[in-house]
C-alpha atoms as an extended CHARMM CRD file, in Angstrom:
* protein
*
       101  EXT
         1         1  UNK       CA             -2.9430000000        7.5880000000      -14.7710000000  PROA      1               0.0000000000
         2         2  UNK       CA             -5.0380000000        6.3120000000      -17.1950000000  PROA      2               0.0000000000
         3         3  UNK       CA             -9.1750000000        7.6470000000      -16.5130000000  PROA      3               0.0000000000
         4         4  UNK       CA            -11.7120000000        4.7130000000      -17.9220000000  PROA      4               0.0000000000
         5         5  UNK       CA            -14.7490000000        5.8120000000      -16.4360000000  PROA      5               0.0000000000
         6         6  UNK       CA            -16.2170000000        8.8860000000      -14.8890000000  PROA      6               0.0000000000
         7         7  UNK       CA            -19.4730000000        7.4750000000      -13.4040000000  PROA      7               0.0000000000
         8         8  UNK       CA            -21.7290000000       10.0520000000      -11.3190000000  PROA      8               0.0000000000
         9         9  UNK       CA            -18.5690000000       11.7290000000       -9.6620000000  PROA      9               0.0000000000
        10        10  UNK       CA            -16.8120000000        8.3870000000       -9.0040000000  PROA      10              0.0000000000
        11        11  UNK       CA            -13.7710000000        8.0420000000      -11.4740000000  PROA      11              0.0000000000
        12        12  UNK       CA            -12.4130000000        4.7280000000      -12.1550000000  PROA      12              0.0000000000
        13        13  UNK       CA             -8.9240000000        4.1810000000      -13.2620000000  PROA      13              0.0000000000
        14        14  UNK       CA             -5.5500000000        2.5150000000      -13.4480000000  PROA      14              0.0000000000
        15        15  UNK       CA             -2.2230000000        4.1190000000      -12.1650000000  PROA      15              0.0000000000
        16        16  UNK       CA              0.1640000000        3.9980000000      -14.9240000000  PROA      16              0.0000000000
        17        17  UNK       CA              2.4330000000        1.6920000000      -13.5210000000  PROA      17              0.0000000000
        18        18  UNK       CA              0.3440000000       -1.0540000000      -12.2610000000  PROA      18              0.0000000000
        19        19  UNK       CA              0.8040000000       -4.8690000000      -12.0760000000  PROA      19              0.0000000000
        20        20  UNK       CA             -0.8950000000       -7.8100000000      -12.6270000000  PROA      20              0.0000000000
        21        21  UNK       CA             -3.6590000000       -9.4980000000      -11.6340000000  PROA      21              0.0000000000
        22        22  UNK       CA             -5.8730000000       -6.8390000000      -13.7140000000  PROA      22              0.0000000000
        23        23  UNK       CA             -7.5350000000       -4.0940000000      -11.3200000000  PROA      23              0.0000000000
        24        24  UNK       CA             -9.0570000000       -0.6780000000      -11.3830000000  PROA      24              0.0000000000
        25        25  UNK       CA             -9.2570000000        1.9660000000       -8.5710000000  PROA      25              0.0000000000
        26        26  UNK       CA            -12.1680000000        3.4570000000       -7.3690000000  PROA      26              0.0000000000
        27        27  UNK       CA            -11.9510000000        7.3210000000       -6.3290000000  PROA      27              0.0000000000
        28        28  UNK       CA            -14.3760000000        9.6390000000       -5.1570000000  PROA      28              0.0000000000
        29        29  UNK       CA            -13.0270000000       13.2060000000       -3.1150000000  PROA      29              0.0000000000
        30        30  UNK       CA            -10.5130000000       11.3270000000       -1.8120000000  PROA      30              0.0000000000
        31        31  UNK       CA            -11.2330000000        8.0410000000       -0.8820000000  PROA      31              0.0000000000
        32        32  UNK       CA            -10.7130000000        5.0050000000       -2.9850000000  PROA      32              0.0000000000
        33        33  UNK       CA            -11.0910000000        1.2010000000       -3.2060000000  PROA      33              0.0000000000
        34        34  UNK       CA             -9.4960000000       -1.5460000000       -5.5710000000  PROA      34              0.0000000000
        35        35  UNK       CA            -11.1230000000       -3.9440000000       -7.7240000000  PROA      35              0.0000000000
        36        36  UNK       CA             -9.6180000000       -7.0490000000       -8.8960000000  PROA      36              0.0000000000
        37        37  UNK       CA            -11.1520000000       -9.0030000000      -11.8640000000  PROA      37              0.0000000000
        38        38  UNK       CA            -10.0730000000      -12.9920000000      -11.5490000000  PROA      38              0.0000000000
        39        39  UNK       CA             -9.8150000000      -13.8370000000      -15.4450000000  PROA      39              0.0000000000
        40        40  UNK       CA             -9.5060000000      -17.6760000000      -16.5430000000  PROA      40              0.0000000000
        41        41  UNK       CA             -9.3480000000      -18.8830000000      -20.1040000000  PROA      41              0.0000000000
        42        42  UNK       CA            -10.2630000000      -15.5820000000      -21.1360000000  PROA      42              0.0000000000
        43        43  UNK       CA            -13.6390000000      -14.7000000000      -18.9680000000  PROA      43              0.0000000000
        44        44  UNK       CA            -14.0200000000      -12.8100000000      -15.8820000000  PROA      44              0.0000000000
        45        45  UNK       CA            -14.8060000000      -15.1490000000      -13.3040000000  PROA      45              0.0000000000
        46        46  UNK       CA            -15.0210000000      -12.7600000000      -10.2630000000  PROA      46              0.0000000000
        47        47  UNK       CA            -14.4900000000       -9.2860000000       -8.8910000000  PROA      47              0.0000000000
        48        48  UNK       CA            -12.9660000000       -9.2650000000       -5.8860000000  PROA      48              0.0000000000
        49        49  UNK       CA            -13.2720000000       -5.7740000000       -3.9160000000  PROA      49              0.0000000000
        50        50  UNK       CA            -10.7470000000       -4.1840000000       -1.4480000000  PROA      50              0.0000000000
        51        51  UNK       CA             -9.6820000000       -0.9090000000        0.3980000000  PROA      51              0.0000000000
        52        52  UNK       CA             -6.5100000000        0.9690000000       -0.4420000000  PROA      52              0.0000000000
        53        53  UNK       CA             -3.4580000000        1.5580000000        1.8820000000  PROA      53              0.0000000000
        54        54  UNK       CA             -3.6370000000        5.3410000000        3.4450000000  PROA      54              0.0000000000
        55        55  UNK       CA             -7.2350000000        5.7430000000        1.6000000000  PROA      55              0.0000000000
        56        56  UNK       CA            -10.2000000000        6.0190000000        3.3220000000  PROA      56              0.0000000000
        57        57  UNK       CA            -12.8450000000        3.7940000000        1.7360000000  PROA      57              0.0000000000
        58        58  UNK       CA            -15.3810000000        4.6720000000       -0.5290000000  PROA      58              0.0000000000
        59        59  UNK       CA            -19.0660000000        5.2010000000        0.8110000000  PROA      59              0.0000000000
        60        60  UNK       CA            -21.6200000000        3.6070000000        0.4420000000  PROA      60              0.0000000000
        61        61  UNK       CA            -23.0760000000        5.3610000000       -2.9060000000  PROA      61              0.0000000000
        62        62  UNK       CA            -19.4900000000        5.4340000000       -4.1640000000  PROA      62              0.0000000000
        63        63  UNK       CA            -19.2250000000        2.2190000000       -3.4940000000  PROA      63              0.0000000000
        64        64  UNK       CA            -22.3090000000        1.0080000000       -4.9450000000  PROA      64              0.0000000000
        65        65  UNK       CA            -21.4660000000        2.8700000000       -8.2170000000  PROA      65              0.0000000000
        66        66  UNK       CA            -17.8960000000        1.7460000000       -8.7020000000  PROA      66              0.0000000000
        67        67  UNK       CA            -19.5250000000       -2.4030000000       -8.3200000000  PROA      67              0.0000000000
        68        68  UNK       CA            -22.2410000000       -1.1740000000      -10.9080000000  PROA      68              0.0000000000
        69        69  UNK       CA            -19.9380000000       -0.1290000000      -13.3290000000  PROA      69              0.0000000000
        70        70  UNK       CA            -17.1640000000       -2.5950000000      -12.8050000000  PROA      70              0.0000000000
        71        71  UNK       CA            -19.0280000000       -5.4310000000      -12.9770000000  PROA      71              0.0000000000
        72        72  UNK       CA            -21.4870000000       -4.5420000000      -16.1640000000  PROA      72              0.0000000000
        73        73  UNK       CA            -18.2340000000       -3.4310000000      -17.9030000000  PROA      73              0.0000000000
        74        74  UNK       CA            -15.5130000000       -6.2700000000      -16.7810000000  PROA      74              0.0000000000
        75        75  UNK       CA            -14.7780000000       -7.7080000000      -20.1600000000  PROA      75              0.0000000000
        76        76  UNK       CA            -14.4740000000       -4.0130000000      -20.8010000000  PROA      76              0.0000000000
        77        77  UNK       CA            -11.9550000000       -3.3400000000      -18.2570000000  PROA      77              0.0000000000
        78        78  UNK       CA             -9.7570000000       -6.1960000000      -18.8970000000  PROA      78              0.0000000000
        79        79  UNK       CA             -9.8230000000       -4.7650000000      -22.8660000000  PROA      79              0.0000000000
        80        80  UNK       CA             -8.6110000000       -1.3220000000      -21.6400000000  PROA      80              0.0000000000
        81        81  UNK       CA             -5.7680000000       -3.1160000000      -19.0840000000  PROA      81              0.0000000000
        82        82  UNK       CA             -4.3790000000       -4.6150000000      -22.6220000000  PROA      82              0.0000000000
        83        83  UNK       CA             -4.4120000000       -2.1430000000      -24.7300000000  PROA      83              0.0000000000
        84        84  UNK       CA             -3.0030000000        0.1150000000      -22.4440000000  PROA      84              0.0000000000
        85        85  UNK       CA             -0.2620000000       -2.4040000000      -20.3690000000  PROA      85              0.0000000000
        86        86  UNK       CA              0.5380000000       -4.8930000000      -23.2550000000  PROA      86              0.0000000000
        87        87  UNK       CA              0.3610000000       -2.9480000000      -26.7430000000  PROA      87              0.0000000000
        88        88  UNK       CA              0.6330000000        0.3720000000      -24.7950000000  PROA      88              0.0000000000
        89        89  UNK       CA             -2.2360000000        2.4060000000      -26.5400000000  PROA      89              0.0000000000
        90        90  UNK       CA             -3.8940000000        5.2100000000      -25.2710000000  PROA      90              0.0000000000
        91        91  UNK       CA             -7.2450000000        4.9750000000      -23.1230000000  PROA      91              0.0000000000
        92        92  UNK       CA             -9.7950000000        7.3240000000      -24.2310000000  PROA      92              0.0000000000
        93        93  UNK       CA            -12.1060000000        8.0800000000      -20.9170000000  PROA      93              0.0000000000
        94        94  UNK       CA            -15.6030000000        7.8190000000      -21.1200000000  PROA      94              0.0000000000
        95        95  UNK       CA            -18.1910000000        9.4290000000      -18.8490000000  PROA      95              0.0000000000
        96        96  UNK       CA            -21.4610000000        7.4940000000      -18.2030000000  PROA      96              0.0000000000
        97        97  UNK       CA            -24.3800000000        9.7520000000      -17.3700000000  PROA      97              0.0000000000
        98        98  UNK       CA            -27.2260000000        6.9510000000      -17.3030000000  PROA      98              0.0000000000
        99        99  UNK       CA            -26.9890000000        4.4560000000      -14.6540000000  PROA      99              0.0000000000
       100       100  UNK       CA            -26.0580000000        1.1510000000      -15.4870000000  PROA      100             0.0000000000
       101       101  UNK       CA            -28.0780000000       -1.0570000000      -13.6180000000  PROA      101             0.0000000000
């Protein structure tokens, strides 16, 4: 499972065998949400955000983080979901100490 992020104790990832539409997970100490990125021609057009089945949600700081750093690095994430899914490279993980917002 592929780390992107590690962004004030929230991680965000894929699991290595994940499907399209492009998405990341959320976790945080055991709970964990989904975010979908809605790409057309290219561009991210929205971020949709959901729970996970048999997760409890994310709080409300969790949560907060994982929309900060999905949405100011979505053309990011989509990047990461083809090198890694398409022309299966590795993901190096980064870990953001400075808030993004």
């Amino acid at each position: 499972m592929p780390k992107l992020y590690e962004y004030f104790g929230l991680i965000v990832m894929f699991y290595a065998n994940e499907h399209d539409p492009v998405h990341v997970h959320g976790k945080c100490q055991g709970r964990e949400m989904r975010a979908e990125l809605i790409v057309l021609n290219g561009v991210v057009t929205e971020i949709r955000y959901g729970g996970v089945a048999g997760r409890l949600p994310l709080n409300n700081n969790e949560m907060r983080y994982f929309e900060e750093v999905v949405s100011a690095r979505a053309d990011e994430i989509v990047a990461k979901w083809i090198d890694f899914f398409v022309m299966h490279k590795p993901i190096k993980p980064e870990n953001i100490t400075r808030r993004l917002k």
